[in-house]
Backbone as numpy.savetxt, mean C-alpha at the origin, in Angstrom:
# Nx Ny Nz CAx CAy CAz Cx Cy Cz
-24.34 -22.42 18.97 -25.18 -21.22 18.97 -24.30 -19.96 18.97
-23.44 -20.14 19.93 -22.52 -18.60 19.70 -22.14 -18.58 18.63
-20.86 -19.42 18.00 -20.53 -19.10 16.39 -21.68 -19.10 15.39
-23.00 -19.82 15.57 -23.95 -18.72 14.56 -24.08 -17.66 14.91
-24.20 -16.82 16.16 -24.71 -15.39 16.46 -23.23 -14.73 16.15
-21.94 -15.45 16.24 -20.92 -14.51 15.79 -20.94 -14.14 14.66
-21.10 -15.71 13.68 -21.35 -15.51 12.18 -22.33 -13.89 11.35
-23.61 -14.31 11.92 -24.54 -13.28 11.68 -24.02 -12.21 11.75
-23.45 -12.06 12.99 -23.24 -10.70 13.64 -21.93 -10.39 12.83
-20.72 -10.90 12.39 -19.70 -10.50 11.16 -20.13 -9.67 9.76
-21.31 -10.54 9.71 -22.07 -10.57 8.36 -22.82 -9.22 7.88
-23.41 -9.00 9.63 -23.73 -8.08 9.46 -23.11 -6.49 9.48
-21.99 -6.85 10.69 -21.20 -5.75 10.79 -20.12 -5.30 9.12
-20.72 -6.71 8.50 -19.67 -6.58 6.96 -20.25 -5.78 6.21
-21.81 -6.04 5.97 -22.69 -5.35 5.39 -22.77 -3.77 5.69
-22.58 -3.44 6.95 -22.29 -2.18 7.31 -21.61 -1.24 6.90
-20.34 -1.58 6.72 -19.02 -1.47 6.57 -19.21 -1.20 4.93
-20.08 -1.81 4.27 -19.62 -1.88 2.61 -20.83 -0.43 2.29
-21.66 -0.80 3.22 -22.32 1.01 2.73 -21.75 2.08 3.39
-20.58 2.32 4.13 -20.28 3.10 4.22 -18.79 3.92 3.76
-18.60 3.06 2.85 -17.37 3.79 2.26 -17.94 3.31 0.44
-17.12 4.31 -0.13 -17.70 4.34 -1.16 -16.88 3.97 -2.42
-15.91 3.32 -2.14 -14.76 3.18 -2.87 -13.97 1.86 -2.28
-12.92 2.19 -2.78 -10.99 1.87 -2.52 -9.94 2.05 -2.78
-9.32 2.39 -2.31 -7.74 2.90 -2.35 -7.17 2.15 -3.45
-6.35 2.56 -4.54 -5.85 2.26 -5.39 -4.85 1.04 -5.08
-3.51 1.40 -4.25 -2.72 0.72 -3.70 -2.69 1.00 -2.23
-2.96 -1.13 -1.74 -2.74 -1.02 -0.54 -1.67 -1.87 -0.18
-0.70 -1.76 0.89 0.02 -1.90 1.45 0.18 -3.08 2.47
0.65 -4.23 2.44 0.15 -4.62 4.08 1.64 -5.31 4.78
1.50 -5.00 6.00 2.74 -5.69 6.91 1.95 -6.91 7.56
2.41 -7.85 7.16 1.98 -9.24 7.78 2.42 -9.68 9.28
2.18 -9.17 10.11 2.87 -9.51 11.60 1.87 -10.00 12.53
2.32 -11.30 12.97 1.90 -11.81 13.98 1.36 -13.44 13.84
2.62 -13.71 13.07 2.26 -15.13 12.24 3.02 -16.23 13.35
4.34 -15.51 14.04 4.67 -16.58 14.41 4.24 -16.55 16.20
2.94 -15.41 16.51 2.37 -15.52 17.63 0.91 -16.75 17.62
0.61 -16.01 16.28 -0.48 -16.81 16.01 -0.20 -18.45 16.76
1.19 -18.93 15.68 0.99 -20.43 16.23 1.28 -20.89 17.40
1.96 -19.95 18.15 2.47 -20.16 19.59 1.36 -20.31 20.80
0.44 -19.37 20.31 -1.16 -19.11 21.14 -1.66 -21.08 20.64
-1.81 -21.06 19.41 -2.26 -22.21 18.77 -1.63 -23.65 18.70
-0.47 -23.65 20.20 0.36 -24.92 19.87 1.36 -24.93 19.16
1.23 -24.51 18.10 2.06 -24.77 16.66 3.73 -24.39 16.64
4.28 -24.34 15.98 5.57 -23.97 15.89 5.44 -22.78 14.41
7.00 -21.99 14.05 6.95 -21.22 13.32 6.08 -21.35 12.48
6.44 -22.51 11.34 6.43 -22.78 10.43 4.43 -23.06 10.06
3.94 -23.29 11.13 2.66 -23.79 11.12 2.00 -21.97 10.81
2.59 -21.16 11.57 2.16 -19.72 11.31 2.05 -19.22 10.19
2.92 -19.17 9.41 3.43 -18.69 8.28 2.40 -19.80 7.25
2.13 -21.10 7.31 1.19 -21.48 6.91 -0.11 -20.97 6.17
-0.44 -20.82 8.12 -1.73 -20.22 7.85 -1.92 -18.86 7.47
-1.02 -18.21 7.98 -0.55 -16.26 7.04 -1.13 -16.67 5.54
-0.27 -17.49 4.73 -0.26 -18.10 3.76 -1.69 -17.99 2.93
-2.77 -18.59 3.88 -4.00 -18.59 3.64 -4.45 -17.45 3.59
-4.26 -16.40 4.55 -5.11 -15.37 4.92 -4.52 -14.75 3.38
-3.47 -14.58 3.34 -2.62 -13.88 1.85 -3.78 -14.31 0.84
-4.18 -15.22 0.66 -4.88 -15.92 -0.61 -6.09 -15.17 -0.68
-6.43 -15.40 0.36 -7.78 -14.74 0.68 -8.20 -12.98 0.62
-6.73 -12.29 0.97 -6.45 -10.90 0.64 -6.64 -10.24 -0.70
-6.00 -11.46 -1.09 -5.95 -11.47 -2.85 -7.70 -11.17 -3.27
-8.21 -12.26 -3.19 -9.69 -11.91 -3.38 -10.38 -10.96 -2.81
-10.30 -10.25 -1.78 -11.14 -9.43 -1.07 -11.01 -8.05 -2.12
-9.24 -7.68 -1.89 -8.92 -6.72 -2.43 -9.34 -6.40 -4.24
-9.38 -7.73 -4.70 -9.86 -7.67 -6.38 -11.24 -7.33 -6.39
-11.88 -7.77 -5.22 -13.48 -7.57 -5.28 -13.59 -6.38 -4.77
-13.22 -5.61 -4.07 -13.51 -4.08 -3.55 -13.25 -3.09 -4.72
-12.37 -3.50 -5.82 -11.33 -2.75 -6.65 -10.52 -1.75 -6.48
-9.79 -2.88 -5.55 -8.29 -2.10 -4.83 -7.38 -2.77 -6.70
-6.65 -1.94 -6.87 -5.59 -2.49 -8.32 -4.05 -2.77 -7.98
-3.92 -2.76 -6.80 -2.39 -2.86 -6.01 -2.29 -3.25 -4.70
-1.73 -4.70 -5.04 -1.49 -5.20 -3.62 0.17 -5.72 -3.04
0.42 -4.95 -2.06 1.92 -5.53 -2.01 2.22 -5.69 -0.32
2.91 -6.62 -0.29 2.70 -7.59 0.79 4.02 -7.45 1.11
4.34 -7.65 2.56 5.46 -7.61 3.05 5.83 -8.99 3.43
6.43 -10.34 2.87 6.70 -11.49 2.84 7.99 -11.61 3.55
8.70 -11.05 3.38 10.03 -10.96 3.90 11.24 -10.02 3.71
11.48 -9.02 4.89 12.28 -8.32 5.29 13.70 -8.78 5.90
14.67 -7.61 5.22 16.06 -7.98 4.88 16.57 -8.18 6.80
15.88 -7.77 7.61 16.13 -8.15 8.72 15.51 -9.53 9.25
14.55 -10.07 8.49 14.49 -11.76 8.48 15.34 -12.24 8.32
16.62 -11.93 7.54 17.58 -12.91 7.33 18.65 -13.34 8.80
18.06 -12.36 10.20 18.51 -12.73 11.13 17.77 -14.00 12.04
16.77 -14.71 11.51 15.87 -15.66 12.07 16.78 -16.33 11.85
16.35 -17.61 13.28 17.08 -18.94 13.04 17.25 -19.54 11.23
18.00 -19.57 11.27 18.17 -20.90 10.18 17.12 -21.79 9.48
16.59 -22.20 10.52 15.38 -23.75 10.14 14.45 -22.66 9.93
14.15 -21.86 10.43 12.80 -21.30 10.82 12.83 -20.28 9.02
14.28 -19.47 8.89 14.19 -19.30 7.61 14.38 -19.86 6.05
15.01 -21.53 6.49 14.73 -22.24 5.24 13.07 -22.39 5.36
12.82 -22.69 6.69 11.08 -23.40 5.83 10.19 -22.14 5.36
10.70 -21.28 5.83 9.85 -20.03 5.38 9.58 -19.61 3.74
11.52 -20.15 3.15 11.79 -19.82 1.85 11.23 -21.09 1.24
11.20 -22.04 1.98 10.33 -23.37 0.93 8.92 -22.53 0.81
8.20 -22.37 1.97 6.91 -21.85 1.53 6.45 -20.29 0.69
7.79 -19.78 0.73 7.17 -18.65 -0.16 7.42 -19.30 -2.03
8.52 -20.52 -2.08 8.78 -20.54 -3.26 7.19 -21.39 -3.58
7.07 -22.37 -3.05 5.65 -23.42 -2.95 4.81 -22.47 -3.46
4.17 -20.99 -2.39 3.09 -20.72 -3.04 3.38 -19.76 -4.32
4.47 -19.04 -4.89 4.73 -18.36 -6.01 4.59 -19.61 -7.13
5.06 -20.67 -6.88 4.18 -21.32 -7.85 3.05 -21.92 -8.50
2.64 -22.34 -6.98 0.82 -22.33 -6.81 -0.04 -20.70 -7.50
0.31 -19.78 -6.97 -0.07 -18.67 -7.28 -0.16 -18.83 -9.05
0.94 -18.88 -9.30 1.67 -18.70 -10.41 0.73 -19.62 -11.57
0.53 -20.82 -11.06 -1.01 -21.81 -11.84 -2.04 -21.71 -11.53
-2.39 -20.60 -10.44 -3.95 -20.66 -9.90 -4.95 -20.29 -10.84
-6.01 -20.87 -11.17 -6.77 -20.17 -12.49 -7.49 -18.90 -12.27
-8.21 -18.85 -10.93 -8.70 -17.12 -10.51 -7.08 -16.64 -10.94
-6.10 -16.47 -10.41 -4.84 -15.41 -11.11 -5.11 -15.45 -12.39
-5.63 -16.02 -13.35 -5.22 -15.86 -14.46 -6.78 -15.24 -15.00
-7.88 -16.39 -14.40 -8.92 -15.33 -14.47 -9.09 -13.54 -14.04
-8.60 -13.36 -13.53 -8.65 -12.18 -12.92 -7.63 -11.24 -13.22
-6.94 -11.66 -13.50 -5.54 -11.36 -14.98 -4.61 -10.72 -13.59
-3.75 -11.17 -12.64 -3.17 -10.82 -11.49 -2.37 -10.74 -12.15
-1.04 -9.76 -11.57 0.12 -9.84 -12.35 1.14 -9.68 -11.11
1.76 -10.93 -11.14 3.01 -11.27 -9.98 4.03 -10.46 -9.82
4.67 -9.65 -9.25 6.34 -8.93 -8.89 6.75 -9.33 -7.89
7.64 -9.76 -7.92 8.96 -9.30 -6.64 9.86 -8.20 -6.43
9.90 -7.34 -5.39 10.24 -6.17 -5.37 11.54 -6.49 -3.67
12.68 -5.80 -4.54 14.05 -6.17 -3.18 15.07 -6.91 -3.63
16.24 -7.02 -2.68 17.32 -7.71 -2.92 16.99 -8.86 -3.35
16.66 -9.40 -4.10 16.08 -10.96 -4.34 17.22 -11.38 -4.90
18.41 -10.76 -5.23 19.93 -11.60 -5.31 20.13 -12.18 -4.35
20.04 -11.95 -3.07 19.94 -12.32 -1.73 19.33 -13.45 -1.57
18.10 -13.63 -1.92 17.57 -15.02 -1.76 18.15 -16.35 -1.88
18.05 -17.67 -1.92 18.39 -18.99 -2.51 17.89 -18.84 -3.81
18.91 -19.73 -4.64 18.81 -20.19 -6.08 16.77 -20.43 -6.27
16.54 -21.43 -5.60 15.11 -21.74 -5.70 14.15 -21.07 -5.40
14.34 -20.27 -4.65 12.98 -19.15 -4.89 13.40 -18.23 -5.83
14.51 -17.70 -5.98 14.59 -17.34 -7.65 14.30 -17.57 -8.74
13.77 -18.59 -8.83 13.48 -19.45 -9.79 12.28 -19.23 -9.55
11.39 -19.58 -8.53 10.47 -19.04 -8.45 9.40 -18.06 -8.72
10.53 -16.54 -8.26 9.82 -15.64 -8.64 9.62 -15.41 -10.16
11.10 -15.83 -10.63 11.20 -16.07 -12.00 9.58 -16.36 -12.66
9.55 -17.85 -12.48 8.40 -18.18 -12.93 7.13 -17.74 -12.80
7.04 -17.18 -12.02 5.52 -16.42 -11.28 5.20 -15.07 -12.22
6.83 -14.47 -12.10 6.58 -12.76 -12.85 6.48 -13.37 -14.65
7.14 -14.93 -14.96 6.74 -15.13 -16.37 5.36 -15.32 -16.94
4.78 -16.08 -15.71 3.58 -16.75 -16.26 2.32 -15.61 -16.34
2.71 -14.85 -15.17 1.88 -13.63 -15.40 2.15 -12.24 -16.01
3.18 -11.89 -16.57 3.80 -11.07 -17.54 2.28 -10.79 -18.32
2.19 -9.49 -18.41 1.50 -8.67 -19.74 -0.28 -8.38 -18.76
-0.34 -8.83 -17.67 -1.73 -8.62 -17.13 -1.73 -7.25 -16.42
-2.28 -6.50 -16.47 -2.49 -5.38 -16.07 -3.81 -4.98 -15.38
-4.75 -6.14 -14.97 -5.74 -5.54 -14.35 -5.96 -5.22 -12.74
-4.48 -6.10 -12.11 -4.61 -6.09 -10.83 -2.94 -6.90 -10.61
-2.21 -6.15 -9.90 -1.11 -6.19 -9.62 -0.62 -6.67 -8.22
-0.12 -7.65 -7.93 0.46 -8.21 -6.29 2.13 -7.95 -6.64
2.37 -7.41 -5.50 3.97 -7.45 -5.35 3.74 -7.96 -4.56
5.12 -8.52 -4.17 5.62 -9.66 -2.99 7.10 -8.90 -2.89
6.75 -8.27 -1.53 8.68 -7.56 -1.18 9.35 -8.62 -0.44
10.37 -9.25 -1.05 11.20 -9.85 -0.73 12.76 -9.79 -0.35
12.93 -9.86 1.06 14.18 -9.78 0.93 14.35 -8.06 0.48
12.93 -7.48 1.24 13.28 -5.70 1.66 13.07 -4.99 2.43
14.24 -3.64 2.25 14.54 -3.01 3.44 13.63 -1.47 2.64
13.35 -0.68 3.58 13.00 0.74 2.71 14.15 1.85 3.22
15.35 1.62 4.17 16.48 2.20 3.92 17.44 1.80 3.24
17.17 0.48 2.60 18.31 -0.05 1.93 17.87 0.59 0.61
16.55 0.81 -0.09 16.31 0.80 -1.14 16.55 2.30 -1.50
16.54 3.37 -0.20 16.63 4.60 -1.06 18.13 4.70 -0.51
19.27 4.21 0.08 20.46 4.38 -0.03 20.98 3.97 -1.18
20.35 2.99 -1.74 20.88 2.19 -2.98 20.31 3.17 -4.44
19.42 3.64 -4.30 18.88 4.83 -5.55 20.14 6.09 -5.22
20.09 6.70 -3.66 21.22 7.63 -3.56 22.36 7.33 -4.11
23.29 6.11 -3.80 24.18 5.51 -4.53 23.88 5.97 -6.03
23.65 5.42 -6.56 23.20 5.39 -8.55 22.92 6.76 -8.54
22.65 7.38 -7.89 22.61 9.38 -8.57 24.04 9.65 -8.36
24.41 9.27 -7.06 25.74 9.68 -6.92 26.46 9.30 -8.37
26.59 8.35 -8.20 27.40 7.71 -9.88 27.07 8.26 -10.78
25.71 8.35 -11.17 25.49 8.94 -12.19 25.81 9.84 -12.64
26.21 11.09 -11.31 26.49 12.32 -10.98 27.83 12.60 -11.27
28.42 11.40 -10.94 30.50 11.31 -10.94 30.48 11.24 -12.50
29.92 10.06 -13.19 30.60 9.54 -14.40 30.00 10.85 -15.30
29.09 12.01 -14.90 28.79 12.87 -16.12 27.29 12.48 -16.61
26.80 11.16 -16.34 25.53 11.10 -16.83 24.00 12.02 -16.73
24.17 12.66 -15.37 23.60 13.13 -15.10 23.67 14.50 -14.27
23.09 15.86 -14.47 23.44 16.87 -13.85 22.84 17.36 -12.63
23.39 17.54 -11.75 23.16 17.74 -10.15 21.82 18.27 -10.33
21.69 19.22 -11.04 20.44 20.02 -11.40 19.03 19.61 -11.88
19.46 18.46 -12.44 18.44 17.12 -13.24 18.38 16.23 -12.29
18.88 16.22 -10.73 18.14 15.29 -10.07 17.00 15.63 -9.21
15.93 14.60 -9.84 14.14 15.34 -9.59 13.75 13.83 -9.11
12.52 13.83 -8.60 11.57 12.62 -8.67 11.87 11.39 -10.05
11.47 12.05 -10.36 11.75 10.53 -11.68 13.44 9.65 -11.46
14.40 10.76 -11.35 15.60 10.20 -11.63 15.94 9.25 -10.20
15.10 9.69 -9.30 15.44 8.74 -7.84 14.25 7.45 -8.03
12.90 7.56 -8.40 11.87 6.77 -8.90 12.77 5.51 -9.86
13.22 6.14 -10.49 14.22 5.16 -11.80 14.57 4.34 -11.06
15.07 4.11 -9.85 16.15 3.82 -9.32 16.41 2.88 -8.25
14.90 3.04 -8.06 14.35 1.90 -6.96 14.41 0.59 -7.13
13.92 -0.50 -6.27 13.46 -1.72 -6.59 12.82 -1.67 -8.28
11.67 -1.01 -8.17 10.84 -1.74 -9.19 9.56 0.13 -9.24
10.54 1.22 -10.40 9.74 2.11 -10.66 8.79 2.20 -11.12
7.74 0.97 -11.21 6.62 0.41 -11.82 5.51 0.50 -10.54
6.07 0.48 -9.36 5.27 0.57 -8.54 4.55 2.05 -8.08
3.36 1.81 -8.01 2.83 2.98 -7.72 2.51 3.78 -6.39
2.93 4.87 -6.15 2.20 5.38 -4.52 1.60 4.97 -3.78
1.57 4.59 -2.28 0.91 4.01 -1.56 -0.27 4.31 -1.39
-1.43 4.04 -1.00 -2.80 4.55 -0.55 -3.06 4.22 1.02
-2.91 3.38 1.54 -2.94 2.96 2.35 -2.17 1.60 2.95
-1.27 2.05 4.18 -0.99 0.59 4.65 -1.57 0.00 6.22
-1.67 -1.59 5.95 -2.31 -2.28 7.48 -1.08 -2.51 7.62
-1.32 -2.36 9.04 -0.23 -3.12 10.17 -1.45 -4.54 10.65
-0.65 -5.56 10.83 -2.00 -6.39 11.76 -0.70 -6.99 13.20
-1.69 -7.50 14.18 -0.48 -8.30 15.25 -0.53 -7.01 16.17
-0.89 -5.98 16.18 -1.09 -4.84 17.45 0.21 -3.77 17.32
1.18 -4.31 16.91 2.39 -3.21 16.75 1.97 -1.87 15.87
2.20 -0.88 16.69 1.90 0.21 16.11 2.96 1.09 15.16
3.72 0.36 14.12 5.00 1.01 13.45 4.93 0.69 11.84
5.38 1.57 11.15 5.41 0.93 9.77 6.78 0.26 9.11
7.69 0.08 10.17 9.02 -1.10 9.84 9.83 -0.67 8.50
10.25 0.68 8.26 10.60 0.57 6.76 10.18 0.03 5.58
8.74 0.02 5.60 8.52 -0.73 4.95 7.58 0.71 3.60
8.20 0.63 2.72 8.13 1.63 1.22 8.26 2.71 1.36
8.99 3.20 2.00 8.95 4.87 2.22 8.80 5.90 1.29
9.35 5.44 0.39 9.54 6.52 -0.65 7.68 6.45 -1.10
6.74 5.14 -1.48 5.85 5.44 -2.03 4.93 5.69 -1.29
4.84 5.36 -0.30 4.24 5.81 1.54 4.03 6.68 2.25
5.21 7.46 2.52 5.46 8.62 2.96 5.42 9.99 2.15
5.77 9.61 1.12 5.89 10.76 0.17 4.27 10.81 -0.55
3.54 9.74 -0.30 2.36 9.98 -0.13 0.81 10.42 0.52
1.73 10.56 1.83 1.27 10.64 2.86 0.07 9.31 2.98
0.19 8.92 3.21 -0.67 7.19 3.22 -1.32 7.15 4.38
-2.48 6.66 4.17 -2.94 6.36 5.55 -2.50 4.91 6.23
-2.27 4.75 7.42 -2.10 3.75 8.39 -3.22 3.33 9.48
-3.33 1.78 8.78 -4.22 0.74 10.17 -3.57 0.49 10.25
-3.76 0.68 11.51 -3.00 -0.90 12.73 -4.02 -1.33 13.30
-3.88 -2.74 13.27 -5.28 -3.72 13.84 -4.30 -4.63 14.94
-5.35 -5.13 15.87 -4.81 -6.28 16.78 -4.65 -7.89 15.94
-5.78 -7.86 15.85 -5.39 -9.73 14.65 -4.38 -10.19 14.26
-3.80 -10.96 14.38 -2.54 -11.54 13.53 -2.35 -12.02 12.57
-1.93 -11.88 11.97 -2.04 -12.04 10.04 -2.76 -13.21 9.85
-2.68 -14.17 10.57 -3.69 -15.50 9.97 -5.29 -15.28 10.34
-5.60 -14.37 11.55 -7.10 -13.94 12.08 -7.34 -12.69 11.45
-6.85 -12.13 10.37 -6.97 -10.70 9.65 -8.62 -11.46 8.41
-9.56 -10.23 8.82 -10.88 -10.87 8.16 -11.14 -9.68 7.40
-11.87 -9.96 6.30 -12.45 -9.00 5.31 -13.12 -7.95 6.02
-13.69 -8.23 7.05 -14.18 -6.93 8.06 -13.44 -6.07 8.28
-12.04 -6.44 8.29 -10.70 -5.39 9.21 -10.13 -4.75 7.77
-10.12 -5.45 6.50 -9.98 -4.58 5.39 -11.04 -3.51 5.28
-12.64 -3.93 5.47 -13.03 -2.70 5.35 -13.39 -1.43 5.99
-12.66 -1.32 7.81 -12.70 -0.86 8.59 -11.14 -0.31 7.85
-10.15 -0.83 7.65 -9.17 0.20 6.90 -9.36 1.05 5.92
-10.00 0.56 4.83 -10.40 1.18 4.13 -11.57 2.21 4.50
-11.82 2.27 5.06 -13.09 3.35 5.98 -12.26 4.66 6.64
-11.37 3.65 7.14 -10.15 4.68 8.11 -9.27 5.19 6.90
-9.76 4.91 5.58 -8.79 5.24 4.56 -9.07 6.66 3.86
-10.85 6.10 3.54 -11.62 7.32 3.14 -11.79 8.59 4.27
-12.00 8.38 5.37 -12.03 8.97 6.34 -10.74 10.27 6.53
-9.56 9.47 6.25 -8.41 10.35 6.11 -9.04 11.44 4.93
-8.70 10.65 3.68 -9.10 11.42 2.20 -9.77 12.62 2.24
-11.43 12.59 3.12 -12.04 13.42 3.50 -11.72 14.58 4.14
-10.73 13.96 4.97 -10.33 15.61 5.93 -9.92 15.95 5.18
-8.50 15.64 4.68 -7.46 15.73 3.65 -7.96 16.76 2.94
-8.66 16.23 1.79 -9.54 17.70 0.78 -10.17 18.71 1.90
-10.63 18.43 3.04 -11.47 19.71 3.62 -10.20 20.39 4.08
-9.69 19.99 4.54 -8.30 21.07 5.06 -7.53 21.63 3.52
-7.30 21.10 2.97 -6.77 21.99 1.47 -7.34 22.87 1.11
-9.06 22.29 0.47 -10.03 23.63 0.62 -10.21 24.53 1.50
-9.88 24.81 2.67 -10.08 25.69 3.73 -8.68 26.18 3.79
-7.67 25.70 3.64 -6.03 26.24 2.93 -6.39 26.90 1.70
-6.82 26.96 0.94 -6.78 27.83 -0.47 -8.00 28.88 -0.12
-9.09 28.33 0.98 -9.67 29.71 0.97 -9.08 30.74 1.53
-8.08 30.21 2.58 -7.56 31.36 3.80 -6.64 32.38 2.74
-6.12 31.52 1.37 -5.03 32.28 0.94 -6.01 33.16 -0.01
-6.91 33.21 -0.60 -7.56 33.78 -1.48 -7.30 35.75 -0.96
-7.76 36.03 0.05 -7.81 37.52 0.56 -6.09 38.37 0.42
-5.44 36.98 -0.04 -3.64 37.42 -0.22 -3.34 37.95 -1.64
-3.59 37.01 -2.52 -3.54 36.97 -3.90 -4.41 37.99 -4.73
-3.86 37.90 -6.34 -4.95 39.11 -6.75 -4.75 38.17 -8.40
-5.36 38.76 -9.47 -5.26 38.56 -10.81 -5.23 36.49 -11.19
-4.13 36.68 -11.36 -3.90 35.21 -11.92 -3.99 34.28 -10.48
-3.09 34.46 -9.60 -3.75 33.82 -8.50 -4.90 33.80 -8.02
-5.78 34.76 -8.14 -7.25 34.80 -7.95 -8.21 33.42 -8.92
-7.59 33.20 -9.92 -8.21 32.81 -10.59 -7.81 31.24 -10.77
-6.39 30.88 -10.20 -5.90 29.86 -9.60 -7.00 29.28 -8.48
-6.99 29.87 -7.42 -7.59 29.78 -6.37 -9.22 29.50 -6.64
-9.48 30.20 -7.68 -10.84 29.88 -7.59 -11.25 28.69 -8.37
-10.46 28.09 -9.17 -10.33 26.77 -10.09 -9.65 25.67 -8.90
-9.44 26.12 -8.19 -9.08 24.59 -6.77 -10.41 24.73 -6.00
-10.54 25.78 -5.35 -12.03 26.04 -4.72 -13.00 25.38 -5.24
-13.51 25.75 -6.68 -14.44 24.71 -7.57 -14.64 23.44 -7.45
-13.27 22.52 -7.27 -13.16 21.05 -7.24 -13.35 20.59 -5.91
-13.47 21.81 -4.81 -13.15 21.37 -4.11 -14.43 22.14 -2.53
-15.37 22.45 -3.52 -16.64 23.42 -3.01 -16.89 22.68 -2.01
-17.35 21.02 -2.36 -18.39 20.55 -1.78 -17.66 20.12 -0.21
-16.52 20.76 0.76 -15.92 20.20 1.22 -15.89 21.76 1.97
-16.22 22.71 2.15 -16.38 23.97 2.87 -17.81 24.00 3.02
-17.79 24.75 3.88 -18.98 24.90 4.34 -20.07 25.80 3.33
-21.40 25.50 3.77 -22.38 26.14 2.65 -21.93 27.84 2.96
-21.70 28.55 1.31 -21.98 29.77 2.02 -20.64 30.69 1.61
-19.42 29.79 1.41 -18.05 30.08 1.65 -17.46 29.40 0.41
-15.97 30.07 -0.23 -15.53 29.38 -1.30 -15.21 30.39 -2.42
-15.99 30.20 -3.23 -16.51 30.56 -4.59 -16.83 32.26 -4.47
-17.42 32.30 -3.70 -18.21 33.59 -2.95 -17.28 34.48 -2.93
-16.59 33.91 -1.92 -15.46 34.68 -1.48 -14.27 35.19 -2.37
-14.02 34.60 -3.38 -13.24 34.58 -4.61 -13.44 35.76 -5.28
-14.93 35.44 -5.46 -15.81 36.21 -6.16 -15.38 37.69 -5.76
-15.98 37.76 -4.57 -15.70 39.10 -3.89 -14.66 39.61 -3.79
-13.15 38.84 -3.81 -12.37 39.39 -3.65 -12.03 39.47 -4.96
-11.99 39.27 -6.35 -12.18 39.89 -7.65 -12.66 40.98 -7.80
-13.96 41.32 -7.43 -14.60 42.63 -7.69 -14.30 43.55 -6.71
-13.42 43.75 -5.71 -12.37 44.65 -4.99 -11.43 45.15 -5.87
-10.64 43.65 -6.58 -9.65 44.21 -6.74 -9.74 44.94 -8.65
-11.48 44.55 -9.21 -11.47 45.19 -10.45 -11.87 46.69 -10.15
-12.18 46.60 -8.77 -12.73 48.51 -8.40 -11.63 49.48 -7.83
């Protein structure tokens, strides 16, 4: 009787949840933590965690294609994993190579036209999950309707020391002029400049930090951040759309504070800025209060034509 009244009661709190946001974030983000608590609560040993993570991953996959999120990238393994025991990080690398190939033949992936990356030192890895990813980014090559990265074997200070590096050079050998280094030329330079800006990232497992994990497309995006208690194997389609809620929720202020930033500046400006200002205001009316905006623009035009 309780797990039907929990059931219901999920079902319903799911239903909730889907009328109240009206969208999804383009690219979401997720840190998988709390896989190897999970099995410890559950008996299990590492390896049984990472398992079931495994599952919940699969299942991410679908949630996120059905909301029409178009970017999913997963934090599988960080360059500070490579300090785990030994055993605990061979079986880890058997199971990420296992499911990149499962993935890699699944027919929803192919129905759904997924398109596999690995993003990070993946020189670093063993021969066999190289091979792996190999095969995964072949079989799904040319799909563009919905994109999974898998960061492997990454750091997000390793990745923009390693872009700093390559300007530097670029900078020594003449290729490039101090003056010409912009966004694109550090973008170039990354893991994988194919990837797009963050929208949002989950934390799950209760830790409240984002671990280096994409800075450059994250931060420089200003991204929103969940952190949930669940541990990556108890992470439920409910807690995606309570992020995504906490996602739109950001978005919302976000534009109301810009619009209320371009109105404050309007009474500063005159001519071409006036007319700047009032072409952001426009897009951005419905997010000030009734009354204010446009008006005000207005008025301060016909001051400055008298």
């Amino acid at each position: 009787m309780r797990r039907w009244l929990r059931r219901r009661f999920q079902a319903a709190y799911e239903s909730l949840l889907r009328r109240e946001i009206s969208g999804a974030p383009a690219h979401v983000a997720v840190i998988q933590d709390g896989n190897r608590r999970y099995a410890r609560e559950h008996g299990g040993d590492a390896h049984d965690g990472h398992r079931a993570g495994a599952e919940t991953t699969e299942r991410m996959i679908d949630w996120c294609a059905e909301l029409g999120v178009e970017e999913l990238t997963l934090y599988a393994f960080s360059t500070e994993n490579f300090n785990r025991p030994a055993a605990e990080r061979d079986q880890l690398f058997d199971l990420l190579a296992e499911k990149l190939y499962e993935f890699a033949d699944a027919e929803r992936v192919h129905e759904e036209e997924v398109r596999i990356r690995a993003i990070g030192e993946t020189e670093r890895l063993p021969g066999y999950v190289r091979d792996a990813i190999a095969y995964a980014e072949r079989r799904t090559h040319g799909y563009e309707r919905f994109t999974l990265n898998v960061a492997l074997a990454y750091g997000g200070r390793a990745e923009l020391l390693g872009a700093a590096r390559d300007v530097s050079r670029a900078v020594a050998d003449g290729h490039l002029e101090p003056a010409d280094i912009d966004v694109a030329a550090v973008e170039s330079r990354l893991h994988d400049d194919r990837v797009r800006d963050v929208d949002l990232i989950i934390r799950t497992g209760g830790d409240e930090r984002t671990s280096n994990f994409l800075p450059w497309h994250a931060n420089g995006n200003e991204a929103a951040v969940f952190f949930c208690a669940p541990y990556w194997p108890e992470f439920s389609k409910v807690d995606l759309l309570r992020a995504i809620r906490t996602y739109e929720s950001r978005e919302a202020s976000w534009r109301r504070n810009r619009a209320e930033r371009a109105l404050a500046l309007v009474h500063a400006v005159t001519d071409t800025e006036l007319r700047e200002a009032r072409d952001v205001l426009s897009r951005l009316r419905e997010y000030l209060p009734q009354g204010e905006g446009l008006e005000a623009v207005e008025a301060e035009e016909q001051e400055t034509a008298d």
